[in-house]
C-alpha positions, -999 to +999 in steps of 0.1 A: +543+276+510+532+266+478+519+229+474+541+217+446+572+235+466+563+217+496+557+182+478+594+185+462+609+197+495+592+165+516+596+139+492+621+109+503+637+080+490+630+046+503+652+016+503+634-003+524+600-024+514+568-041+531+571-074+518+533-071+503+523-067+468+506-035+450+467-038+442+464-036+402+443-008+407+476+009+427+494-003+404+476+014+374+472+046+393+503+047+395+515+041+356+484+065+352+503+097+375+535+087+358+519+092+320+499+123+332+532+140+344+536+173+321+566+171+297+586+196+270+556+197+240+533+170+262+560+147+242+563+121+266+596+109+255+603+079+271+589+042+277+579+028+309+588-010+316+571-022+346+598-052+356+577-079+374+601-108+367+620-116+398+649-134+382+653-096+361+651-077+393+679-091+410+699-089+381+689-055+381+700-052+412+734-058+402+737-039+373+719-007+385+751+000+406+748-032+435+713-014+448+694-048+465+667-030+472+656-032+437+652-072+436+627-065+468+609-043+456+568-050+451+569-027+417+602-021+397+597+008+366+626+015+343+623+044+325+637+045+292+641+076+274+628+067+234+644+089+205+622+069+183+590+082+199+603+121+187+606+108+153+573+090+152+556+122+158+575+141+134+566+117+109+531+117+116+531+153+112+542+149+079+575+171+090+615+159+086+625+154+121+658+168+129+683+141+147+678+147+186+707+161+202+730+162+235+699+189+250+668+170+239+679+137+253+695+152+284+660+167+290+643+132+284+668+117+305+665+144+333+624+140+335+624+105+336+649+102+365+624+128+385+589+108+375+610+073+390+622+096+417+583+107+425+565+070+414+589+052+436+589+077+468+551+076+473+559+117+462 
């Protein structure tokens, strides 16, 4: 089977944590994998926050649908999808970007659920 096939097929979810922290080096291969990921264009449409306040992780917690595995978490990432990022490099191009639309940000949206589903998986 091929490689990538076989990655997506045995990838899991965990909800349940080591209480140890991540090495800054794992921590930056990490962000590293995440920014490397292949995207629409090589756009790279969204934002990556890296949450380390512990008082924002619980109230995370709550707000992210009463998950409480997110306050214990070592590493928390949000990813954000970012329109303005789209019009930035229009702009730089020196073209007239077009206002994103339903597809574009469902797209964004859709790839940065999969890279927190990878990142936070160990996928």
């Amino acid at each position: 089977m091929n490689q990538i096939i076989q990655s997506l097929h045995n990838r899991k979810s965990v909800r349940a944590y080591e209480k140890r922290s991540i090495s800054p080096e794992d921590k930056r291969e990490i962000l590293m994998a995440a920014m490397a990921a292949p995207t629409a264009g090589n756009q790279q449409l969204y934002t990556i926050l890296d949450i380390t306040d512990q008082e924002l992780k619980e109230r995370l917690s709550v707000t992210c649908d009463n998950q409480p595995f997110i306050a214990k978490a070592s590493m928390v990432l949000i990813f954000c999808a970012d329109v303005q990022k789209w019009v930035d490099a229009f702009e730089e191009g020196n073209a007239q970007p077009r206002p994103p639309r339903g597809g574009g940000l469902y797209a964004c949206s859709n790839r940065c659920s999969y890279c927190c589903a990878e990142c936070c998986s160990g996928g």
